[in-house]
C-alpha positions as CSV (number, residue, x, y, z in Angstrom):
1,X,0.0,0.0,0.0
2,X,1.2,3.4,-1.0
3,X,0.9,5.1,2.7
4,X,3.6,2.3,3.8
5,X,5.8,4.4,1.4
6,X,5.1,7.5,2.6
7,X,8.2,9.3,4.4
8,X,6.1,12.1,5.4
9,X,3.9,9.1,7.2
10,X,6.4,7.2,8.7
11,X,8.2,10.2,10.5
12,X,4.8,11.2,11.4
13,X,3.8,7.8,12.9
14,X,7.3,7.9,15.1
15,X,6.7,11.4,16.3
16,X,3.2,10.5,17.9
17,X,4.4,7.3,19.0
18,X,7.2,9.0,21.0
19,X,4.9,11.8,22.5
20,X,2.5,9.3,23.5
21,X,5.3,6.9,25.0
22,X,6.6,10.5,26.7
23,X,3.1,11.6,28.1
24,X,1.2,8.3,28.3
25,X,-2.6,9.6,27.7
26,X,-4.8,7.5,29.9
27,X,-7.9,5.9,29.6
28,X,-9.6,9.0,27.9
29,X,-12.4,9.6,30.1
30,X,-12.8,12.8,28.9
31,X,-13.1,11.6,25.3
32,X,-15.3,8.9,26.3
33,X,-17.9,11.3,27.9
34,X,-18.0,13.5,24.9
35,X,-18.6,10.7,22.7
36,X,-21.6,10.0,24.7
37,X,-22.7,12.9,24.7
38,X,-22.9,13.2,21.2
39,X,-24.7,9.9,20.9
40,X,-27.3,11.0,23.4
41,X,-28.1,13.3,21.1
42,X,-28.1,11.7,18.4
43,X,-30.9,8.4,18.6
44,X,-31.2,7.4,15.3
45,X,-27.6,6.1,15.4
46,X,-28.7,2.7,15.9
47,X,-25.7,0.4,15.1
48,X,-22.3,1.5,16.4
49,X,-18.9,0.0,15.3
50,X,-16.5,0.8,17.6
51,X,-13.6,-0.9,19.0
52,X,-11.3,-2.5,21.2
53,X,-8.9,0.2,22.6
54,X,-4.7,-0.4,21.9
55,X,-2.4,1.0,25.1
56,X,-2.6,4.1,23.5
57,X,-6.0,4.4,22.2
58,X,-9.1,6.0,23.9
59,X,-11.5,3.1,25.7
60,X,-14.7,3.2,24.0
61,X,-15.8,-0.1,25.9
62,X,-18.0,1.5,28.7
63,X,-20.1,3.1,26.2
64,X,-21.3,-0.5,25.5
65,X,-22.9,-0.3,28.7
66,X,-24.1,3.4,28.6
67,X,-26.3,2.6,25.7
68,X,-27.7,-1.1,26.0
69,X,-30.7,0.2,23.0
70,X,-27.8,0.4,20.5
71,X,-26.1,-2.7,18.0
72,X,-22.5,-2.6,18.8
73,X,-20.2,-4.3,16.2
74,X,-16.2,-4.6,16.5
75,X,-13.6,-5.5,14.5
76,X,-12.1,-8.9,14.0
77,X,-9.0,-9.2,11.9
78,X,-9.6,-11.4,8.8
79,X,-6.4,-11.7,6.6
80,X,-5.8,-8.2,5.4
81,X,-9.1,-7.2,6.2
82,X,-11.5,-6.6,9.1
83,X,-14.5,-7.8,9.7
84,X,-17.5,-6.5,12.1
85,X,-18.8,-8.9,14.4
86,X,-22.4,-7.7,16.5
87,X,-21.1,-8.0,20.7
88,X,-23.3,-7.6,23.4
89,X,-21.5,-8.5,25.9
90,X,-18.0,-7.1,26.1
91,X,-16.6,-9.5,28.6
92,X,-18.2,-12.5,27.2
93,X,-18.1,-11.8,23.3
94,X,-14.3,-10.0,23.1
95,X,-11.2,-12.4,23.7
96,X,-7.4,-11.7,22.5
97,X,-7.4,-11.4,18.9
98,X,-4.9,-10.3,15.7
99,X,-1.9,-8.0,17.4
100,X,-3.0,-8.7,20.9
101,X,-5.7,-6.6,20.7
102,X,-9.4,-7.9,22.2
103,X,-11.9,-8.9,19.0
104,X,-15.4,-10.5,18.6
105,X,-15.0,-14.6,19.3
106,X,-15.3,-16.5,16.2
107,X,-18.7,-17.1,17.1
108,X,-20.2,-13.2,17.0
109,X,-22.2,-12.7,14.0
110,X,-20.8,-10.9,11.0
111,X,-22.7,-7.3,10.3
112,X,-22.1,-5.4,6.9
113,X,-20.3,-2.6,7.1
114,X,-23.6,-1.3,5.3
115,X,-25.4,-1.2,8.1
116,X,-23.4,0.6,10.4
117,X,-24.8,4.0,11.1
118,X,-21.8,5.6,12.5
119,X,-17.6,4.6,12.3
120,X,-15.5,5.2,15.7
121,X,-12.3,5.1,14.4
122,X,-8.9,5.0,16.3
123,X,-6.1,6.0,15.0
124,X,-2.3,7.9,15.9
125,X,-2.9,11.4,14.4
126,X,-5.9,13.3,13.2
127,X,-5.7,16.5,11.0
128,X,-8.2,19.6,11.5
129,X,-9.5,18.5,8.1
130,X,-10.3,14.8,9.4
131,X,-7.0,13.2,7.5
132,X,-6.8,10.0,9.8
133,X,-3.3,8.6,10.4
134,X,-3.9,4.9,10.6
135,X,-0.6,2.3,12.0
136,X,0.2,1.5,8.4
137,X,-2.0,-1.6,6.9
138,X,-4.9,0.2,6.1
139,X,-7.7,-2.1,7.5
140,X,-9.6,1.2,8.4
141,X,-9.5,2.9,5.0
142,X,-10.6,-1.0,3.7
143,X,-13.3,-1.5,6.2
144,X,-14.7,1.9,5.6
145,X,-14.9,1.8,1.5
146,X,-18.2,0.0,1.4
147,X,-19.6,1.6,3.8
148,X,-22.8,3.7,3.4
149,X,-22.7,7.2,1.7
150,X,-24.8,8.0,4.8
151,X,-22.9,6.9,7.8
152,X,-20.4,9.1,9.7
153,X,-17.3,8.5,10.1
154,X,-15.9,9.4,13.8
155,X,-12.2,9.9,15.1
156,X,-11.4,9.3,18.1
157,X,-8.5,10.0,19.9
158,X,-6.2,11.9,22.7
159,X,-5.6,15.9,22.3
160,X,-1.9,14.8,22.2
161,X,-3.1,12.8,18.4
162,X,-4.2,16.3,16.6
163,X,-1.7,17.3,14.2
164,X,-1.5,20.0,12.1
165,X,-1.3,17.6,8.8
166,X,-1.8,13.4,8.5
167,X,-0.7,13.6,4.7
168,X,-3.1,12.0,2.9
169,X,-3.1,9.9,0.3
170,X,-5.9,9.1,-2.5
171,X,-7.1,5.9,-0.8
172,X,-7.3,7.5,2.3
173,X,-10.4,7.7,3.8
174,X,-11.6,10.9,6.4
175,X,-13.5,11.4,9.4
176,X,-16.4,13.4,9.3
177,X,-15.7,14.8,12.5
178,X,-12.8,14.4,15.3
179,X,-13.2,13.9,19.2
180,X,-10.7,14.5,21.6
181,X,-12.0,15.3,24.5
182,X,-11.5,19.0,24.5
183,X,-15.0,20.0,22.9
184,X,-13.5,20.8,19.4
């Protein structure tokens, strides 16, 4: 994938990863609560794909709980693709996964990415014109090409993840709108 080539992306991706490594972010309660905020207000979002939070990624599990009316689907690691998988439980339907990173058991139903209403997406670095800086194998930009015309596409990340520029690339996909816990 082109972005793999990408100086500008590389030197990018090691400048987050030593800020965060330099001022560990936390849990990203802050994040988290403007997230639901935003889906309080916003009911007709009826299925959710979210995710399983990385070290240094904003925990978006408790939201699970928060809002019990709402289909939540995760990503499982496929090959070079991810798939969503429907949880409802996140203790009973996550287990250690692709990278070490918690994804829907083999035995979570499989939802198109089609019928997701809205994208939380993780990433390392968001740009002020929602350029997404992804870790480099492009299973986001992948998993959110068929998507919808229609559904929104969310970043979600730590203050210390907004750059001034992510660089993108043609096949790069952007987030309708960024949260990071400072209202923006």
């Amino acid at each position: 994938m082109a972005s793999e080539k990408s100086q500008p992306k590389r030197e990018l991706r090691r400048t987050v990863r030593e800020s965060i490594r330099a001022n560990p972010p936390g849990d990203g309660a802050a994040v988290r609560m403007e997230v639901a905020a935003w889906l309080e207000n916003h009911p007709d979002l009826r299925v959710i794909a979210s995710y399983a939070a990385m070290p240094d990624e904003v925990d978006l599990l408790p939201l699970v709980a928060m809002f019990p009316d709402r289909r939540w689907v995760f990503p499982r690691v496929e090959g070079d693709d991810l798939a969503l998988c429907h949880v409802a439980d996140t203790v009973r339907d996550l287990a250690a996964g692709a990278f070490g990173i918690r994804e829907p058991i083999a035995a979570a139903p499989v939802v198109p990415a089609g019928e997701v209403d809205v994208f939380l997406c993780p990433g390392l670095a968001f740009d002020p014109r929602g350029g997404r800086l992804g870790r480099g194998r492009g299973f986001y930009d992948r998993l959110l090409a068929p998507a919808r015309p229609t559904a929104l596409r969310i970043g979600v990340c730590h203050p210390l993840q907004r750059v001034a520029d992510t660089y993108p690339e043609p096949h790069d996909i952007p987030m309708h709108r960024v949260f990071d816990g400072e209202g923006a």
